[in-house]
Legacy VTK file of the C-alpha trace (Angstrom):
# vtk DataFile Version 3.0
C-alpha trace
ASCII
DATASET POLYDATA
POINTS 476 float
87.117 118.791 113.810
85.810 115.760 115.436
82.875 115.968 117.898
80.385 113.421 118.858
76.131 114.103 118.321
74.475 115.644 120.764
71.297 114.019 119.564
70.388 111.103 121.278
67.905 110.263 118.894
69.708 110.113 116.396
72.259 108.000 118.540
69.745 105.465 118.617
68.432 105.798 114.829
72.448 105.153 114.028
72.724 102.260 115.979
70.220 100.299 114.394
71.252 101.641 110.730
74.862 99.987 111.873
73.212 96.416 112.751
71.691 96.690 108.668
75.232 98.041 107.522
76.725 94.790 107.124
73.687 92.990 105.537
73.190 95.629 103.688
76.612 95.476 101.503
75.913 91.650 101.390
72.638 92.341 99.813
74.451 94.918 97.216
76.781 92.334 96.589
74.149 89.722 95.930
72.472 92.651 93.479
75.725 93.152 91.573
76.165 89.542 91.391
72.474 88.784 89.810
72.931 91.946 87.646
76.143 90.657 85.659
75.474 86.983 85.746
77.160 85.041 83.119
75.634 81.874 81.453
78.974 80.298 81.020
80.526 80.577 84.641
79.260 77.413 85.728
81.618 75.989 83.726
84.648 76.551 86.665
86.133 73.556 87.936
84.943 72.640 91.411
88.686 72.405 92.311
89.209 76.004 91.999
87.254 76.748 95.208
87.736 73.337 97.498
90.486 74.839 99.608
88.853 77.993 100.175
85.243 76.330 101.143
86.967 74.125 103.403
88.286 76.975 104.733
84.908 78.839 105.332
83.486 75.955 106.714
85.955 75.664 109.253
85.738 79.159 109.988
82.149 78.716 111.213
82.917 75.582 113.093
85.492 77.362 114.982
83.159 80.651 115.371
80.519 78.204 117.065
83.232 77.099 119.345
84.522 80.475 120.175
80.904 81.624 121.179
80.946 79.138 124.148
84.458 80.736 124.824
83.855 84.459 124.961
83.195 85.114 128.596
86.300 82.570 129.476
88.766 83.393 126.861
87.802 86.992 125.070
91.009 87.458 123.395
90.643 84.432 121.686
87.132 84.074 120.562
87.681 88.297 119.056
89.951 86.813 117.114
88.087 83.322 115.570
85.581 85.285 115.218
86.832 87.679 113.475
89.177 85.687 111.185
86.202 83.197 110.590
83.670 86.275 109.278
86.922 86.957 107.131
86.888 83.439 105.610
83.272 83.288 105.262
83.243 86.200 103.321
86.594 85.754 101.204
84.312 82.664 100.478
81.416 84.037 99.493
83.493 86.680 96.969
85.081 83.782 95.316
82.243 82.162 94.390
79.977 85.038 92.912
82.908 86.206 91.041
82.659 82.827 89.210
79.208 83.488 87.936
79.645 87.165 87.365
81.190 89.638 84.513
84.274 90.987 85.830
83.442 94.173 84.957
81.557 94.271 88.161
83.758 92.327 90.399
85.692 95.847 91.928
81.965 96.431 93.200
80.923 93.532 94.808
84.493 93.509 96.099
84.010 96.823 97.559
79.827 95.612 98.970
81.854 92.690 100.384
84.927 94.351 102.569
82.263 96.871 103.718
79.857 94.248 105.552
82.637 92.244 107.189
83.366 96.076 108.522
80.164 96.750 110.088
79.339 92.829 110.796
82.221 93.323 113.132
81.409 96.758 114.607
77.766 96.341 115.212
78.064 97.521 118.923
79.522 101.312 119.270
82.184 101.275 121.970
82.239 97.855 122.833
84.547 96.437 119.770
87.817 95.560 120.316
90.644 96.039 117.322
91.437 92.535 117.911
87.852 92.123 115.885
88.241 93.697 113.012
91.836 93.023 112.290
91.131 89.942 112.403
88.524 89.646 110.126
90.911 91.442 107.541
93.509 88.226 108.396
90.983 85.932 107.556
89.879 88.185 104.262
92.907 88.332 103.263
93.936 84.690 103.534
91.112 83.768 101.594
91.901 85.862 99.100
95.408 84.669 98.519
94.205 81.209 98.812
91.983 82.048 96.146
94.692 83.013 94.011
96.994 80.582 94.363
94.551 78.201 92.846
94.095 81.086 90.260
89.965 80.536 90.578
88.004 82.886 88.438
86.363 84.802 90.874
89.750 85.571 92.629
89.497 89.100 92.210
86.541 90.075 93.632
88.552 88.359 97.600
91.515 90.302 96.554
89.294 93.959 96.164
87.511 93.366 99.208
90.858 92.689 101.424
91.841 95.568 99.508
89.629 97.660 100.966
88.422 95.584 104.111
91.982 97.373 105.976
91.216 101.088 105.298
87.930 100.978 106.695
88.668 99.116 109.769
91.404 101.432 110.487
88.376 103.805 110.106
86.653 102.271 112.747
89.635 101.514 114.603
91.076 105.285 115.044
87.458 106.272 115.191
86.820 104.433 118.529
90.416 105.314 119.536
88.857 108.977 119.900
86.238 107.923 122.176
83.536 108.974 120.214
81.691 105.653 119.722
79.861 106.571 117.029
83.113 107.237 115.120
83.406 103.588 115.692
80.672 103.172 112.820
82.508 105.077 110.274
84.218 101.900 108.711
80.746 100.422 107.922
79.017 104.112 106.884
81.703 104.953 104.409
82.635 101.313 103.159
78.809 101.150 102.195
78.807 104.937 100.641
81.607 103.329 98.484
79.906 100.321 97.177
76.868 102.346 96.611
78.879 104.884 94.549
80.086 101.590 92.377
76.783 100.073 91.805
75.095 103.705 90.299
78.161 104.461 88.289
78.236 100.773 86.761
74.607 101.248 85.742
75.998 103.636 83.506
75.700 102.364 79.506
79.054 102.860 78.106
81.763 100.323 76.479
85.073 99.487 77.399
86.755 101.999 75.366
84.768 104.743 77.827
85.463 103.363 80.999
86.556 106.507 82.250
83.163 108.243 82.558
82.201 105.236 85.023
85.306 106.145 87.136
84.559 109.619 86.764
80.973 109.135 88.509
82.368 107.084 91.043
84.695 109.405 92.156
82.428 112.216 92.204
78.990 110.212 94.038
82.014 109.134 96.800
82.674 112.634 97.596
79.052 113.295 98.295
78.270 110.438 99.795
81.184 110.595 101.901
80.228 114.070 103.311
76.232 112.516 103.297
76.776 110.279 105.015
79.968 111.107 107.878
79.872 114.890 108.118
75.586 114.760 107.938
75.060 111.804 109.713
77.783 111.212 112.190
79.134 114.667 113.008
82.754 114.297 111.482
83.201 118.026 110.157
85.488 118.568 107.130
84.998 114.938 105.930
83.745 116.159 102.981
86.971 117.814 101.980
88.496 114.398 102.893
86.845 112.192 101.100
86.844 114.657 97.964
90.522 114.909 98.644
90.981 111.300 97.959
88.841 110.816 95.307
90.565 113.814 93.300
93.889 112.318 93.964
92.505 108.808 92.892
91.242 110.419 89.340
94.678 112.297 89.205
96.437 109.224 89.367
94.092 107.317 87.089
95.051 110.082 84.227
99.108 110.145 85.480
99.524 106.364 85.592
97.380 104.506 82.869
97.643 100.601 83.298
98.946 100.417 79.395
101.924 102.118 80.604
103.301 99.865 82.625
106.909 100.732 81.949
106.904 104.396 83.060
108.531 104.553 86.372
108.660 108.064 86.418
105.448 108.945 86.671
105.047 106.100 89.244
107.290 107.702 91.279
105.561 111.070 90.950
101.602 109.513 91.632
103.683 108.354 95.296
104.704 111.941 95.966
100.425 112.958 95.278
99.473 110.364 97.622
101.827 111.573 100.315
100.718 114.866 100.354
97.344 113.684 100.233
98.117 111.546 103.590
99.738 115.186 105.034
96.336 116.535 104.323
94.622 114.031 105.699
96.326 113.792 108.926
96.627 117.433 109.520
92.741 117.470 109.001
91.735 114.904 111.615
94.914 112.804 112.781
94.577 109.753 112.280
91.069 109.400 111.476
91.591 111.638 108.635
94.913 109.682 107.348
92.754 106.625 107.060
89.050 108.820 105.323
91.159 109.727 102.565
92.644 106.378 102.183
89.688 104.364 101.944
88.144 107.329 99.522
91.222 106.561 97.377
91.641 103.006 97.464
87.465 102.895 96.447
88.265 104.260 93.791
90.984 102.950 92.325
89.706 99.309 93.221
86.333 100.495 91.153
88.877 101.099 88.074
90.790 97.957 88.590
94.398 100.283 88.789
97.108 97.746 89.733
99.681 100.044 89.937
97.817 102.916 91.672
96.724 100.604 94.336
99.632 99.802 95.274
101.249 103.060 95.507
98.583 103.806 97.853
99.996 100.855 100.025
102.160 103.628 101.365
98.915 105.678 102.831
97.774 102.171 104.596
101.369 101.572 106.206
100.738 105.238 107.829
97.284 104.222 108.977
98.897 100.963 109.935
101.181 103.371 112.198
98.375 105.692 113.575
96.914 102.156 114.885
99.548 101.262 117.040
100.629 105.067 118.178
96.656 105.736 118.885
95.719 102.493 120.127
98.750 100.270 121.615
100.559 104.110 122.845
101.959 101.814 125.997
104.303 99.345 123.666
105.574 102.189 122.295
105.762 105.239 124.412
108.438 107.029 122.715
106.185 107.365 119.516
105.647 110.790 118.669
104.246 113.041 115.464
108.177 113.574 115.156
108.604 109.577 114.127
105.508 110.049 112.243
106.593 112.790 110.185
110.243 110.893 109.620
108.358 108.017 108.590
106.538 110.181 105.806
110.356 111.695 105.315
111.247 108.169 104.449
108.931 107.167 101.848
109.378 110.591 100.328
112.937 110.188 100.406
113.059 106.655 98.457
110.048 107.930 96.204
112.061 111.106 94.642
115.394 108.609 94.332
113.647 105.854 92.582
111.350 108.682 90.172
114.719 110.219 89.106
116.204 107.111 88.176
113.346 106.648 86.019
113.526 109.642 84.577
117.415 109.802 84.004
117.094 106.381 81.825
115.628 108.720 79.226
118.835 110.285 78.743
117.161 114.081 79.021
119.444 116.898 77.197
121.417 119.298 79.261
118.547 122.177 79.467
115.756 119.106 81.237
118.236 118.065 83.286
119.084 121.744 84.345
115.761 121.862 84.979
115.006 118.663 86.818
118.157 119.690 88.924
117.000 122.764 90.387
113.575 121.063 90.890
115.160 118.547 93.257
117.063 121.395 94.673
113.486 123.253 95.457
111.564 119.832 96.481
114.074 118.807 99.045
113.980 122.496 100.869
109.970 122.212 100.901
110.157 118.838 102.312
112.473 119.740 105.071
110.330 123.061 105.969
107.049 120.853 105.706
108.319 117.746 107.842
110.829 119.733 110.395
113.447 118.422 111.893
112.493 114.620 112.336
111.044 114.142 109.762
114.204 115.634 107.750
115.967 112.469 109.493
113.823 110.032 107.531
114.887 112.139 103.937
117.950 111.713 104.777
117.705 107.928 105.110
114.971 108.015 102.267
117.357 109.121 99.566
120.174 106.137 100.629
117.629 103.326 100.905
115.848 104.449 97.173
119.695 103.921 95.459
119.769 100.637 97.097
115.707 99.759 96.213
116.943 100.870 92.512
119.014 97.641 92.188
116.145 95.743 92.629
115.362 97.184 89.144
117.935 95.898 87.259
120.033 98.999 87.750
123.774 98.643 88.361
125.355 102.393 88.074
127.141 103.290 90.847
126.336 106.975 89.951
122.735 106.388 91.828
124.399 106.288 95.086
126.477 109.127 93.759
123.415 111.310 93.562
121.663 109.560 96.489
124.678 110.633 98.351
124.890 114.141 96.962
121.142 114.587 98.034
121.759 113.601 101.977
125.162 115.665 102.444
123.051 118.112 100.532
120.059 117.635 103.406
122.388 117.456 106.261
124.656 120.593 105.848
120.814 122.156 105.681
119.644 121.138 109.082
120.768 123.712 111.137
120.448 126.697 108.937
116.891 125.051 108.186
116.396 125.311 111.765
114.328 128.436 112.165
112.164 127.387 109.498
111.311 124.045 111.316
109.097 126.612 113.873
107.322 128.463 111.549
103.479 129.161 111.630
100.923 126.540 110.308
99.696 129.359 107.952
103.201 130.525 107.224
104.963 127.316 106.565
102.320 126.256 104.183
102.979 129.624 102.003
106.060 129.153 101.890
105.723 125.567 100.691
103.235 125.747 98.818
105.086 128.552 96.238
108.520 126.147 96.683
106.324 122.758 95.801
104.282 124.652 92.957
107.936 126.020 91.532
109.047 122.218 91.966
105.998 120.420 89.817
106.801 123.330 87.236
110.622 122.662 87.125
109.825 118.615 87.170
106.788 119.535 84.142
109.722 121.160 81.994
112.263 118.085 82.424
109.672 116.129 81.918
108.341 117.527 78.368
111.896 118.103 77.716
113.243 114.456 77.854
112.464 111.665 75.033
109.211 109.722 75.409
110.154 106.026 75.304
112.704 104.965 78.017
115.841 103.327 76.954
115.984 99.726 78.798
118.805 98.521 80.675
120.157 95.394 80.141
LINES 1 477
476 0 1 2 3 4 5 6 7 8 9 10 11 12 13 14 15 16 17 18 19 20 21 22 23 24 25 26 27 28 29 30 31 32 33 34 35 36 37 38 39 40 41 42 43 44 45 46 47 48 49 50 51 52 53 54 55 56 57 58 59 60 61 62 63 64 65 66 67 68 69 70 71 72 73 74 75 76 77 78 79 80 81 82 83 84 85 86 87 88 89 90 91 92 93 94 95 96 97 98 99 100 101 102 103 104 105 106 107 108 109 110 111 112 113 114 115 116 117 118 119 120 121 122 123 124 125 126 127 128 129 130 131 132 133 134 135 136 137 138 139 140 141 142 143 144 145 146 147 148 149 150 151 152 153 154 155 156 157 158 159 160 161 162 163 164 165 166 167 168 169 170 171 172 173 174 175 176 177 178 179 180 181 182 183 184 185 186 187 188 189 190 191 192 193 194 195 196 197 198 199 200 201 202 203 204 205 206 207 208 209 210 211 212 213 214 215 216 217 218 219 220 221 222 223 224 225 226 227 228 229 230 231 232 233 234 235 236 237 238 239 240 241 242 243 244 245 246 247 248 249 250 251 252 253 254 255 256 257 258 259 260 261 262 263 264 265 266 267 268 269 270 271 272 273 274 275 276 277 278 279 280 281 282 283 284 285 286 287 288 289 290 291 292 293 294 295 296 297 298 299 300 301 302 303 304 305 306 307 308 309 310 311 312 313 314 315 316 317 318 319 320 321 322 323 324 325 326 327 328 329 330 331 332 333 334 335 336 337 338 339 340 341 342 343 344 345 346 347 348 349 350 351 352 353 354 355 356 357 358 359 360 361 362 363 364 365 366 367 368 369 370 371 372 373 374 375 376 377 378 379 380 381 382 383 384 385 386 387 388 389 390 391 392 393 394 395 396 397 398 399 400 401 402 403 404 405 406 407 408 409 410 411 412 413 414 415 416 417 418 419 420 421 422 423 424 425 426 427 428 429 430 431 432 433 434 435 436 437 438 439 440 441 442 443 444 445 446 447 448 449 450 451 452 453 454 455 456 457 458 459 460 461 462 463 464 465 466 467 468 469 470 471 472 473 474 475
């Protein structure tokens, strides 16, 4: 439950820690940065970075103009404001990941998107979302820009973008609530993330036990998360949050190694964790909890450089990116409900399970996995239709056509995809009304009952999975 301090004191002592927030992560950054210096990184070609400083620089001649603007023309100065802080910044990433081991660039990526954050949410209930979205366009331009001209420090812009959009949807949903210290939480939790990064890359260990770094930064983001939003700013059962995400970021981490890049399957089953996570998060605290656990995860898997985990957990940010608008813009779209929201989730779930079977069925399983793997679809779609009711049934249904049609994109070409993709929707449609008193159980009761149909499921899905041959067999 969300509930704002009664302590006016500590009101005020939070206020000022915000104004330090954002100089503090540049000063971590600038720690990180001197800490893994490299002799040789002055070598980089000047051209590398001449689009992206002309950039920066043009971001603060524009943020000079919009200052004489503000009173005139708010809209517009929020937003050169807030995309110049962005270019500044992506700036300033790019060119200490030139002189700095990589090994550390997830951190100061992480020190980075947390002080544009709080540099653009310095005053509690008087920050617009114009403001900080911006400042993620102008992040996140620089980072591509950075890219494109493939300059060695790229990385370190693309992890702070990375991360820059969770934690102002923190912020963002926070102040939505109107509780403006929840308006701080972007800046309080970005900064408990790059803190967790710089202790657990203090850690001696080689490349070969990278793990135990990851392993520490999941766990120190768990406390500090609960340090410092449950104990500071009165957000109770953020703990469980931000422990949620970090345990689903370490389960993914062990599902989905980055050496494996051609094992769709278990792709497909690390996007089913990080749904459920985002239904935990959002029956927790709405919105606000949707986007805790997000940024929790995404810390973490930025800290261990996961490609493929990251974006998987694109998925969670498109639902934040939906809690924005419902919570925030609810007049351009008044027929939004937690029924669209729910057949949202239904959709992702629906392509997710389509696209993880096909990956599984190119193993060519014998009969008994695929017996098994059968019945475990058969149990998974009735505990998704209990869990997401009626609407958000709808977006299964749809789920399961669009995933056949995503699968071509993968060089499939078996009509016998849309066969099963077909089976599965007449399958979830002849269910809807004798599903129907189900959709109105209890919050206790329907999370019994779907919790012993989804732990039947993962058991069915382990035994297919064991069953079938290791190596997939590659399509032509």
């Amino acid at each position: 439950m969300i509930h704002p301090l009664a302590n006016d004191e500590k009101k005020d002592v939070l206020v000022m820690l915000n104004g330090f927030l954002g100089l503090g992560g540049v000063v971590l950054a600038v720690v990180l940065w001197g800490m893994g210096r490299t002799r040789s990184s002055s070598a980089a070609p000047a051209s590398k970075e001449g689009l992206a400083l002309w950039l920066a620089c043009l971001g603060l001649v524009l943020s000079g103009v919009a200052w004489t603007q503000w009173r005139t023309h708010p809209t517009a100065a929020y937003l050169v404001w807030g995309v110049s802080a962005g270019l500044v910044i992506g700036w300033l990433a790019q060119k200490w990941g030139q002189s700095s081991d990589p090994r550390g660039h997830a951190a100061i990526g992480l020190s980075l998107g947390a002080s544009l954050v709080a540099f653009l949410s310095w005053r509690p209930g008087l920050v617009p979302p114009l403001l900080l979205l911006a400042g993620c366009v102008g992040l996140g331009a620089s980072a591509v820009v950075a890219r494109i001209q493939r300059s060695p420090g790229a990385m370190v812009g693309v992890y702070a973008a990375v991360i820059s959009l969770p934690l102002a949807f923190l912020s963002i949903l926070g102040g939505a609530r109107r509780v403006p210290l929840l308006e701080l939480s972007g800046g309080v939790v970005g900064l408990a993330l790059a803190l967790a990064a710089a202790v657990a890359l203090l850690i001696p260990c080689d490349e070969k036990k990278q793990g135990i770094r990851v392993a520490v930064m999941a766990s120190l983001t768990a406390i500090l998360g609960w340090a410092l939003s449950d104990a500071w700013l009165g957000i109770k059962g953020s703990d469980l949050l931000a422990l949620a995400g970090a345990v689903a970021a370490a389960l993914s981490l062990w599902a989905l190694p980055e050496e494996d890049s051609d094992n769709r399957l278990l792709y497909g089953i690390v996007g089913m964790i990080f749904l459920g996570l985002a239904t935990f998060g959002f029956s927790s605290a709405l919105g606000w909890g949707l986007a805790m656990v997000t940024a929790s995860l995404m810390g973490v898997l930025v800290f261990a450089r996961a490609g493929r985990a990251t974006l998987i957990a694109s998925w969670l940010v498109a639902l934040g990116a939906l809690r924005v608008v419902r919570e925030v813009y609810p007049a351009s779209i008044r027929a939004f409900d937690i029924g669209q929201h729910y057949a949202f989730l239904g959709l992702l779930a629906g392509i997710t399970l389509v696209l993880g079977l096909v990956a599984w069925g190119q193993r060519r399983p014998p009969a008994f996995a695929a017996a098994a793997m059968g019945l475990s679809g058969f149990l998974g779609l009735a505990a998704g239709m209990i869990l997401l009711g009626a609407r958000g049934s709808l977006g299964l249904i749809v789920g399961v056509l669009i995933g056949a049609g995503l699968a071509g994109f993968s060089r499939e070409r078996c009509p016998s995809i849309l066969a099963g993709a077909s089976g599965a929707c007449a399958l979830l449609l002849a269910w809807m009304r004798p599903f129907d008193p189900w959709f109105s159980l209890s919050r206790d009761t329907k999370l019994m009952v779907v919790g012993s149909l989804v732990t039947a499921t993962l058991v069915l899905a382990g035994i297919a999975i064991k069953g079938s041959p290791a190596s997939e067999v590659q399509t032509s």
